[in-house]
Every structure is written in C-alpha cells, then in structure tokens.
C-alpha distance (Angstrom), angle and dihedral (degrees) to the residues before:
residue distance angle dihedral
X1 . . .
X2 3.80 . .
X3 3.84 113.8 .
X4 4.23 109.7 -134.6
X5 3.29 101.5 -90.1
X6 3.97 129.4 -155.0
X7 3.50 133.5 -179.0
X8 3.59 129.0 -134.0
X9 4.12 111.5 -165.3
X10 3.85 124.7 -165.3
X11 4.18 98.7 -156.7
X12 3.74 133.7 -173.8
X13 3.53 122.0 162.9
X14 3.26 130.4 -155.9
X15 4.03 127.6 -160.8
X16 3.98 139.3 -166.5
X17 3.77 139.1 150.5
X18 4.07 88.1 -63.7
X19 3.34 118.1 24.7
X20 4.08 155.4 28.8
X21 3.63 122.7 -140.6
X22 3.68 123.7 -155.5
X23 4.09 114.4 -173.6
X24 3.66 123.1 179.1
X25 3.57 148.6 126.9
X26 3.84 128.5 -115.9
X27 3.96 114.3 -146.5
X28 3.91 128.7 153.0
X29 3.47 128.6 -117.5
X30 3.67 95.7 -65.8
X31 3.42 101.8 49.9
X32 4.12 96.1 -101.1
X33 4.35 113.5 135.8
X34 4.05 103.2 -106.7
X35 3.78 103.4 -125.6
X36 4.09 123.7 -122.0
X37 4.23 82.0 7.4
X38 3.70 111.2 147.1
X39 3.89 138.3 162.5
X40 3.91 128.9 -117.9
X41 4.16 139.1 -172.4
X42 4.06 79.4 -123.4
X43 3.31 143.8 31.9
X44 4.48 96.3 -126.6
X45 3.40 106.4 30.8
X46 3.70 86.4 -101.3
X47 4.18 104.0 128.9
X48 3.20 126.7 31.5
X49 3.83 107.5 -17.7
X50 4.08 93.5 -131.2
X51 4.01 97.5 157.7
X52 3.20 131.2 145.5
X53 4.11 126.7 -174.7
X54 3.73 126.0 -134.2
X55 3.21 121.8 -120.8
X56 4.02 131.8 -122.6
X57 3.78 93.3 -73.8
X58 3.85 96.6 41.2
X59 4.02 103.3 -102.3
X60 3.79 122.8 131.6
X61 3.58 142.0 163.9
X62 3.94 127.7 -149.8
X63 3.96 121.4 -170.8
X64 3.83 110.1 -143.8
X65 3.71 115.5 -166.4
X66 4.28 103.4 -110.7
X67 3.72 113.8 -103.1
X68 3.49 94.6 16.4
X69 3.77 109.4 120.0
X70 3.94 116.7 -136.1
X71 3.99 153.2 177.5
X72 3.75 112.5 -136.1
X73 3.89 118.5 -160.7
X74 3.76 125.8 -169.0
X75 3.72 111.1 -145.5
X76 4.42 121.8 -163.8
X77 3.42 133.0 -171.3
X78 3.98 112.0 -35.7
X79 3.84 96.3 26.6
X80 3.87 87.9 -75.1
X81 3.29 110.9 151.9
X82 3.71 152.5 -179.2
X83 3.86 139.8 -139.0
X84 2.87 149.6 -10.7
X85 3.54 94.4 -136.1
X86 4.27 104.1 -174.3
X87 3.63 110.0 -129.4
X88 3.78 130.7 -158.7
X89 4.09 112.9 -160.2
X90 3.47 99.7 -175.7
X91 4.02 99.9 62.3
X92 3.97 90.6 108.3
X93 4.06 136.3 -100.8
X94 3.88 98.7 -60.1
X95 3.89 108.4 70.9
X96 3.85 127.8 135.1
X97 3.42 125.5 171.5
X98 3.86 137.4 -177.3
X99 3.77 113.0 -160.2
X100 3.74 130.5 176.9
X101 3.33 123.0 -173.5
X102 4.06 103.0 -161.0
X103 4.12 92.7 -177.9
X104 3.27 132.7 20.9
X105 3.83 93.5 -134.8
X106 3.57 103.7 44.2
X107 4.25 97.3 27.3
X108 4.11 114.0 -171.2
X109 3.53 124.4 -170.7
X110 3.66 135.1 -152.9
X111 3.91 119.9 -155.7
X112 4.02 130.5 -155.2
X113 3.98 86.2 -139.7
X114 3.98 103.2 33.6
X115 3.84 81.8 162.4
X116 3.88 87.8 60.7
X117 3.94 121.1 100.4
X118 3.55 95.8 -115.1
X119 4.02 92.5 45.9
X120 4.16 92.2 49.8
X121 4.18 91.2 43.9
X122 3.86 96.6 48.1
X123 3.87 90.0 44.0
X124 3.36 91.9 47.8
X125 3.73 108.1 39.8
X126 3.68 80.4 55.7
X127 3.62 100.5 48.4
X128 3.93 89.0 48.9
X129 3.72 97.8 42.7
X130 3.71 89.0 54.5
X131 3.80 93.5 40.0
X132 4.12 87.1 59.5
X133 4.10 95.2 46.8
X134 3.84 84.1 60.4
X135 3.97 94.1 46.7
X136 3.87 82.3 52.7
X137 3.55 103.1 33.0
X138 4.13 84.7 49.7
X139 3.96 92.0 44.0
X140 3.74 92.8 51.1
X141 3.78 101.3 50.1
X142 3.80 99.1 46.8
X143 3.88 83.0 50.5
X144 3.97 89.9 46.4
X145 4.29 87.2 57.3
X146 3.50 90.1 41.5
X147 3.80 99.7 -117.9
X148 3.93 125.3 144.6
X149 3.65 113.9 -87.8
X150 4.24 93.6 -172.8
X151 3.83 91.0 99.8
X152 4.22 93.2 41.3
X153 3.52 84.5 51.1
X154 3.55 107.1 49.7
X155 4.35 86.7 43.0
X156 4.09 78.9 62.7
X157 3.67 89.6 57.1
X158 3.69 94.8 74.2
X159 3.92 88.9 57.2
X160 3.93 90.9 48.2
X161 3.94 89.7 57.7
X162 4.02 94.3 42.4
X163 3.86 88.3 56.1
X164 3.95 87.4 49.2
X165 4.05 92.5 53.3
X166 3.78 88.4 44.7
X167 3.67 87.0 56.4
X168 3.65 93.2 47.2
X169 3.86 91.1 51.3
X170 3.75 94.8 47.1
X171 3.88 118.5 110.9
X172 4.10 94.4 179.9
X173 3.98 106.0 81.2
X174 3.93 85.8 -156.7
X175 4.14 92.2 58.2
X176 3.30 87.9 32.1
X177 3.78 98.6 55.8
X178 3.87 85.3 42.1
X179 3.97 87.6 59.7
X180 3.33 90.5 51.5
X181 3.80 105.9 47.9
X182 3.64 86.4 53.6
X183 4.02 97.2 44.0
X184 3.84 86.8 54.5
X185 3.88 93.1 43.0
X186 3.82 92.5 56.0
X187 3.85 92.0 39.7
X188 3.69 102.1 54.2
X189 3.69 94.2 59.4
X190 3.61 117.8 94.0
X191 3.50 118.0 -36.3
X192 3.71 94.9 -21.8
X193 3.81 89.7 124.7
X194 3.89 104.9 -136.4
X195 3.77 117.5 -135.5
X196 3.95 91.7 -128.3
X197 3.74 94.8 175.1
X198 4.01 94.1 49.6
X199 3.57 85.2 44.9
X200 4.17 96.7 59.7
X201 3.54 83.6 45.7
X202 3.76 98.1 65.1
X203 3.73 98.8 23.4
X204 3.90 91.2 58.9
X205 3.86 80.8 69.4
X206 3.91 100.9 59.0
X207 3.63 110.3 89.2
X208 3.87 122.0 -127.3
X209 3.88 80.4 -115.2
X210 3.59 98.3 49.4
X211 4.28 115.1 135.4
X212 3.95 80.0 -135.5
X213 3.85 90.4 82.0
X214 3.76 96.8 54.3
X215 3.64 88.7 51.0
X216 3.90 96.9 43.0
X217 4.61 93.3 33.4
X218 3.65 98.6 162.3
X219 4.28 90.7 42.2
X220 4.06 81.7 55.6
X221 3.65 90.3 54.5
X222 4.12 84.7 43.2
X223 3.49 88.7 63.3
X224 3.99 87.8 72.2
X225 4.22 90.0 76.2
X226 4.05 95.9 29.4
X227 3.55 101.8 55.3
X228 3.96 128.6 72.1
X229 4.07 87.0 -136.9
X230 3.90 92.5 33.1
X231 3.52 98.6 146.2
X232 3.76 95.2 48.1
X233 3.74 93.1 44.0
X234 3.92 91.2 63.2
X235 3.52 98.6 34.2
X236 3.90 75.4 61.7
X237 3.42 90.7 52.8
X238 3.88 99.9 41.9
X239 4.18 82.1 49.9
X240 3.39 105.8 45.2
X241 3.95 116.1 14.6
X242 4.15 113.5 123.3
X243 3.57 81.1 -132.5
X244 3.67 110.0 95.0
X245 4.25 91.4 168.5
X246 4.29 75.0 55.5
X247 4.14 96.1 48.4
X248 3.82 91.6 52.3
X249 3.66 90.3 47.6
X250 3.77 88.9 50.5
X251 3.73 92.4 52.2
X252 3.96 99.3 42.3
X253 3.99 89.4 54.9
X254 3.77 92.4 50.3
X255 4.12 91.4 45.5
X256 4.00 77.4 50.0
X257 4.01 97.4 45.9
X258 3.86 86.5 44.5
X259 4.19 93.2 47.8
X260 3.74 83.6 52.0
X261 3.22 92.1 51.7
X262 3.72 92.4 42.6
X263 3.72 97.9 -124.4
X264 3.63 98.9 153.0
X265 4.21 96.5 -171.3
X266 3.49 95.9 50.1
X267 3.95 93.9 44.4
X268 3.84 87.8 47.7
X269 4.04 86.7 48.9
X270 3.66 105.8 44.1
X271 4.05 92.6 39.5
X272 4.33 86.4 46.2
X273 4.02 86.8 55.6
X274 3.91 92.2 40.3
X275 3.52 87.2 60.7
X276 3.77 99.8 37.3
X277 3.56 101.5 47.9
X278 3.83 106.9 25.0
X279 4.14 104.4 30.5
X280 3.77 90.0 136.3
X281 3.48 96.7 54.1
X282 4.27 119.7 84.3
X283 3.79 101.1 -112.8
X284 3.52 83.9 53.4
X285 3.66 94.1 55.1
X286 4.06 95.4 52.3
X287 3.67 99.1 37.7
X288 4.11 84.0 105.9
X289 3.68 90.3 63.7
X290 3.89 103.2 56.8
X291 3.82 102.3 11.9
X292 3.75 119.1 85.7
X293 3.68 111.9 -169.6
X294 3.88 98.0 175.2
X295 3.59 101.4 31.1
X296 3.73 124.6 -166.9
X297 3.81 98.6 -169.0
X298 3.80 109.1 79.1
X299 3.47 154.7 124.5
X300 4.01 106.3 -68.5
X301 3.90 91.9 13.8
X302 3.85 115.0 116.2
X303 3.71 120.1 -105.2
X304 4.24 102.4 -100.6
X305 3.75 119.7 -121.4
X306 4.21 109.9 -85.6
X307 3.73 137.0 168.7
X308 3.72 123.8 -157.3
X309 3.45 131.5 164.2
X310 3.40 130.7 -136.7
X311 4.03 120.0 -85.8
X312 3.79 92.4 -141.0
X313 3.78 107.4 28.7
X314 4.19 107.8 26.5
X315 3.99 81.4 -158.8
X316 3.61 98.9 74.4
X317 3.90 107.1 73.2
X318 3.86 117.6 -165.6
X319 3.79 120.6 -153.2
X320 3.55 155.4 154.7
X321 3.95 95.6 -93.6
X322 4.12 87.2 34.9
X323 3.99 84.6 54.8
X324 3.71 99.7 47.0
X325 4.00 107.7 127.7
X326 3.29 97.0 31.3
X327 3.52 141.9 104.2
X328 4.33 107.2 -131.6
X329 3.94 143.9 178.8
X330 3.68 111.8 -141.2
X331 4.07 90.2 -155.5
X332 4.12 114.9 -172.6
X333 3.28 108.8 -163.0
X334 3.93 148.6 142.0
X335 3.89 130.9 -167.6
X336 3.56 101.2 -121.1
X337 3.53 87.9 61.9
X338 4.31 114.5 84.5
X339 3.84 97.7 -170.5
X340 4.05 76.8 67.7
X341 3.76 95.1 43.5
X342 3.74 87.7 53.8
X343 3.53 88.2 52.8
X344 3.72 98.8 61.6
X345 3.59 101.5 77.3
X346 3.79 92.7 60.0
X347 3.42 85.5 48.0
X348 4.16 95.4 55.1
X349 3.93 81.7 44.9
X350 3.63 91.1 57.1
X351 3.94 107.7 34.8
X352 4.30 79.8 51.9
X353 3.65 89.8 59.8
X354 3.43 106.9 35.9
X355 3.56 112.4 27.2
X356 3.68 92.3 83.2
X357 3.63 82.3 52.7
X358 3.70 93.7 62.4
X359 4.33 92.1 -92.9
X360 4.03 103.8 148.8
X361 4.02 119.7 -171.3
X362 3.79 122.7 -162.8
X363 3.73 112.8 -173.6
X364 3.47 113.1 -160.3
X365 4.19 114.6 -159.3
X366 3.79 129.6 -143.4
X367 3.78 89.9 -160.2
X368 3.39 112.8 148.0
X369 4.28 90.8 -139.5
X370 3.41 124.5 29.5
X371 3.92 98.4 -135.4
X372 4.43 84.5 68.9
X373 3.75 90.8 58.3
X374 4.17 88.1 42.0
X375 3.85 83.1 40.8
X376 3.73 101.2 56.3
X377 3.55 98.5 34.2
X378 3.84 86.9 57.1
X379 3.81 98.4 49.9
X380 4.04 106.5 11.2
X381 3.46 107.9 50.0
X382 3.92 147.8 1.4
X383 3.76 100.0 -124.3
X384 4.18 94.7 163.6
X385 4.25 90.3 176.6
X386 3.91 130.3 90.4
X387 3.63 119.8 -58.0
X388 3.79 137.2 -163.0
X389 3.95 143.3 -166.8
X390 3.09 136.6 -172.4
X391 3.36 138.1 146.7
X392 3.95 152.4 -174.5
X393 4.15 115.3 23.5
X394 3.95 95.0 -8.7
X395 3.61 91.6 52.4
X396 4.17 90.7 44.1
X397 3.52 80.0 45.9
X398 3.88 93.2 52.4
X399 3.70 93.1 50.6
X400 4.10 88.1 46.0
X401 4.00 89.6 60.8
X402 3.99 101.5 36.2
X403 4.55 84.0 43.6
X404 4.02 81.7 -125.4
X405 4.11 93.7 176.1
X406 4.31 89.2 157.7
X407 3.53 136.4 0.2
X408 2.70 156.4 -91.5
X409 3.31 93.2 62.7
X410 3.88 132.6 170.7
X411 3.68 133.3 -174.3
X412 3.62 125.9 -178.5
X413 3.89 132.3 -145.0
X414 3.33 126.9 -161.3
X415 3.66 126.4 -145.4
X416 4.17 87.8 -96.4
X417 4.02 85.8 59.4
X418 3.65 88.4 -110.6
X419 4.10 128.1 133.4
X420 3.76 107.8 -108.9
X421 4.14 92.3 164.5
X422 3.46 144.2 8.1
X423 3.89 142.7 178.6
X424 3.56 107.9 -18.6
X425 3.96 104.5 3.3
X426 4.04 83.9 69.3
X427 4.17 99.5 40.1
X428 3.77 133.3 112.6
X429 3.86 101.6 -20.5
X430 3.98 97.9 -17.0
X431 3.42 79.7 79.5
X432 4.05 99.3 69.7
X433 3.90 90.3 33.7
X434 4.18 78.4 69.5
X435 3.37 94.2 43.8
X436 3.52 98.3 57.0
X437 3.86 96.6 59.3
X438 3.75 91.8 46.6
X439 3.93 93.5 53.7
X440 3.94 92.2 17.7
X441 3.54 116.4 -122.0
C-alpha cells in the first residue's frame, strides 16, 4: 500500500530571451527522494509532453519556453500527482521559490519571495479558483434539495464587492487583472449583479497577450460578449497569444459557437485550422467528439429513423413511422444536468398549449440509473409528456446518430417528419415563438 506522499520542491527559475528553467527536488514528507517522480506541463500527457524525471536523489530540471504561461504538475508513484502549480515565465532572471506540496489532493506551496509576482499570482489564482468551486458547488446543492438560494446568494454579494475594492487597490496589472477575472466570474452568475461598466474599465487594460487568459481560458473566450470590440479582442488573442494550448482553445470554442449556431462554413473552417495548425495540442485531439463538420441533423433535414421504448411500459415503442402526423420534441436530457432543469418550465408552458393541438414531447434521459430519472420525475418536476431511457452502448449509440455532443439538446419534428428546430432555435422561450407558427397563434 502506497504511503501519503508529499512533495517538498526547492525552485529557482531562471529566464532569458528563450527559455524558462524550473530546478527542484521532489522528496516526501520525511525528506527521502521519491523514486521514478518526475514533473510535467500537464497532468495526462495530453499537451505538450514537457516532462522531465528526477533523478535518484530527487533533483530535476524542466526548460519552459520564456513567456509562455504554464501549469506544472508533479506526478509519484502510480500516476498520482500534485498541482497544478500556475507558473509565470516572464517575471525576470531572479526567481526562487520554495514549494511544498503536503497532499496530493489539496497541494500548498510556500515561496522564499511570497512578496514576488509569481508567489502572490499562484497563491492567489489558487485561492480564487477554489473560492469559486465552493460558490458553485454550494449553489448547485441547495438547488439539487430544492431549497431557496435568495439569501445564499445575496451572503455572496459581500465577497463579489471585496474582490472589486481589491482590484481597485491593486498597483500590479497582472494581480490586478487576476482580481478581476475572478470578481466578474463570481458576479455574473445568478443574481450576482456584475459591475459591467467597472469591468470595461479594467479589462481594457489586459493585453490580448496577457498570461491571465491561459490561466482564466473560458473568461478569454467571455471577453467575446463583454467587450465593445469583443470579437476583435479574441481574434487577437486566438492570433497572437504565446499560448498555443490557449489558440487551439480559442478556435475549438468558436467552431463550437458557430456549430451551435449552425454555421456550417465557419465550423468546417475553424475545426480544418484546429487540426492543421494545432494537431498536437488536446483540443485538437477531441474535436471529433463534439464537433460535427458535416452534420446530418439540421434545419430542413428529415428526422432519421429511431426506436425507443417507453421508460415506464417497455411495450409501447415510439418511432419515426409511429410519430408520423404529429408535431414532436426530441428532448436529450439528464437530471444531473441544470441547463436541462431550467429547461423544463418552458417545456410545461409548451406541452399546456400545444398538446391539445397535437404537440408530443419525448424526453430521452442520459441518467446513468433508471430509478434518478423515476426519482426526479416523481418529486422534482411534473413532466406529463413521453419519456425515454436508455443507457450504456444504445444510448452512446443514440447520441452518435442525433450528433448529441452536450445537452440539453432539443430537436423538433414537424408533422412531415422534417427538422424545423434544433438546440438553441427551440430553448427557453424560442421554443413557443416556433410553436406558434406551426399551430398558428
């Protein structure tokens, strides 16, 4: 059995015009070298592949391209490892660290300089990254037991406006940008009530090639909707961050955004360059599983042949030929996910309108067990319509023919068996606006 094992890391770094250099040495907690230990850019082998292995008295040395921002993970015996520990390689020629790592779960660190800017950012992108997850974590279980989250909320406020004086009170544009991303990722859930114009203020002094964005990717691709030149600003950022792991990000969101959207050219051109240009890199990798680039689910496309049977009574057997002549939602779902949940009460709206109209809904659950969807639609929710489950290869399979890459995800039929709207042309209340020019208002 595998004693705990903890890491203790003596770091300097030392940067030029080329390169990064981390030196350390990995020990556990009593001060003994960890055998076959190493240190990676990532924690699977997924990225870059920048490793390097210790040797038999625990020292190692990783070269880091300079200006290139990066997570480093130390990994033990068994793959276990620790991190990631957020690095900056452009904070000059004079940085020591001391890190331990007491866990490999919960990893702290403790620096020579913790007044240095590479001390305060990794502290601190820590501490805020873990201070969201509990927001969210929080959030999502009162909402799972049903309770009122008005009062949890509003205690959440006063953290929201402490971020906003820190950022005020900042001098260093790199903590200070750090603040920020964080104060506007806690505000702009719920009913946090973002700051929008204090945001702009600040944000208009990141640059497009800022190391905040590879720390904070999915803020970067944010800035899209929060910024007057948006668009511009992250093409910026797709063209010109050091980041290439960031860049390939960049362009498999917009190839997403544009699928969504059911742009067909500008998913075929963003996934063709995603592959071209960054095929080592991990978003590269995956794009097959969530990016369709010759979709067969679309507006105008008929409905393909499918067979489900019936969640409560495995004799009734729905189908394309079986749903001929009517008007039907296709609705992929599960109820662990809440973009679904917050789907259902357009759905009650519309199967109480239409229904009588001939409108039919067949939910169809990614549940792992069957008793959750039974579960929830016995205490959650009054969802009177169709429902399905299925689960292991046929539901994979399911998802392979309908392209289901995320849910929720709706498709609707129309009484011809063809697709009159999908995904978000028949959400929240898109969905009735469709309704009402099938049935007529």
């Amino acid at each position: 059995m595998l004693r705990t094992i903890s890491f203790l890391l003596l770091v300097s770094a030392v940067s030029n015009a080329q390169q990064f250099v981390v030196r350390g040495r990995i020990v556990d907690r009593n001060g003994a070298p960890i055998p076959h230990s190493y240190v990676r850019t990532d924690n699977s082998a997924r990225i870059d592949s920048l490793a390097t292995v210790a040797d038999a008295e625990g020292y190692f040395a990783i070269v880091l391209p300079s200006g290139e921002p990066k997570n480093l993970f130390i990994v033990g015996p068994g793959s276990k490892y620790g991190g990631p520990l957020p690095l900056l390689t452009d904070v000059g020629d004079s940085t020591s660290l001391e890190i331990c790592l007491y866990s490999l779960k919960e990893p702290t660190f403790r620096f020579a300089d913790p007044s240095s800017r590479v001390a305060r950012f990794a502290r601190l992108h820590l501490d805020l990254s873990q201070q969201y997850m509990d927001f969210v974590q929080a959030l999502q279980k009162l909402e799972r037991e049903d309770r009122d989250t008005k009062s949890f909320v509003t205690a959440w406020m006063d953290t929201a406006l402490g971020l906003k004086q820190m950022v005020m009170m900042e001098d260093d544009p790199v903590i200070r940008g750090e603040l920020l991303l964080r104060y506007y990722r806690l505000s702009s859930l719920r009913d946090m009530r973002l700051d929008t114009v204090f945001y702009r203020r600040y944000a208009s002094q990141i640059p497009a090639t800022s190391p905040l964005w590879f720390f904070n990717n999915y803020e970067a691709y944010d800035q899209m909707l929060l910024r007057p030149d948006g668009k511009a600003y992250v093409d910026s950022i797709r063209e010109y961050h050091p980041s290439r792991e960031l860049r390939a990000f960049i362009l498999f969101n917009t190839a997403i955004e544009a699928q969504s959207s059911m742009n067909a050219e500008d998913v075929r051109r963003n996934y063709v360059r995603l592959k071209e240009e960054f095929g080592d890199i991990w978003w590269a990798k995956i794009a097959d599983q969530w990016i369709m680039v010759d979709v067969k689910i679309k507006r105008g496309a008929p409905i393909p042949d499918f067979s489900f049977k019936d969640a409560d009574d495995s004799s009734i057997v729905y189908s394309k030929s079986s749903m001929k002549g009517s008007v039907y939602l296709l609705d992929f779902w599960a109820t662990w996910c809440l973009p679904c949940i917050g789907e259902i009460p357009f759905l009650q709206e519309a199967y109480g309108k239409y229904h009588s109209k001939g409108l039919q809904i067949i939910s169809i659950s990614s549940d792992v067990k069957r008793s959750d969807l039974s579960s929830f639609r016995l205490h959650k929710a009054n969802m009177p319509w169709k429902h399905v489950w299925i689960s292991g290869s046929e539901l994979k399979a399911a998802h392979d023919q309908f392209e289901v890459t995320g849910i929720p995800k709706p498709i609707l039929v129309n009484r011809n068996g063809e697709i009159v709207g999908l995904k978000a042309d028949v959400r929240e209340n898109n969905l009735d606006k469709v309704l009402a020019k099938l049935f007529g208002k």
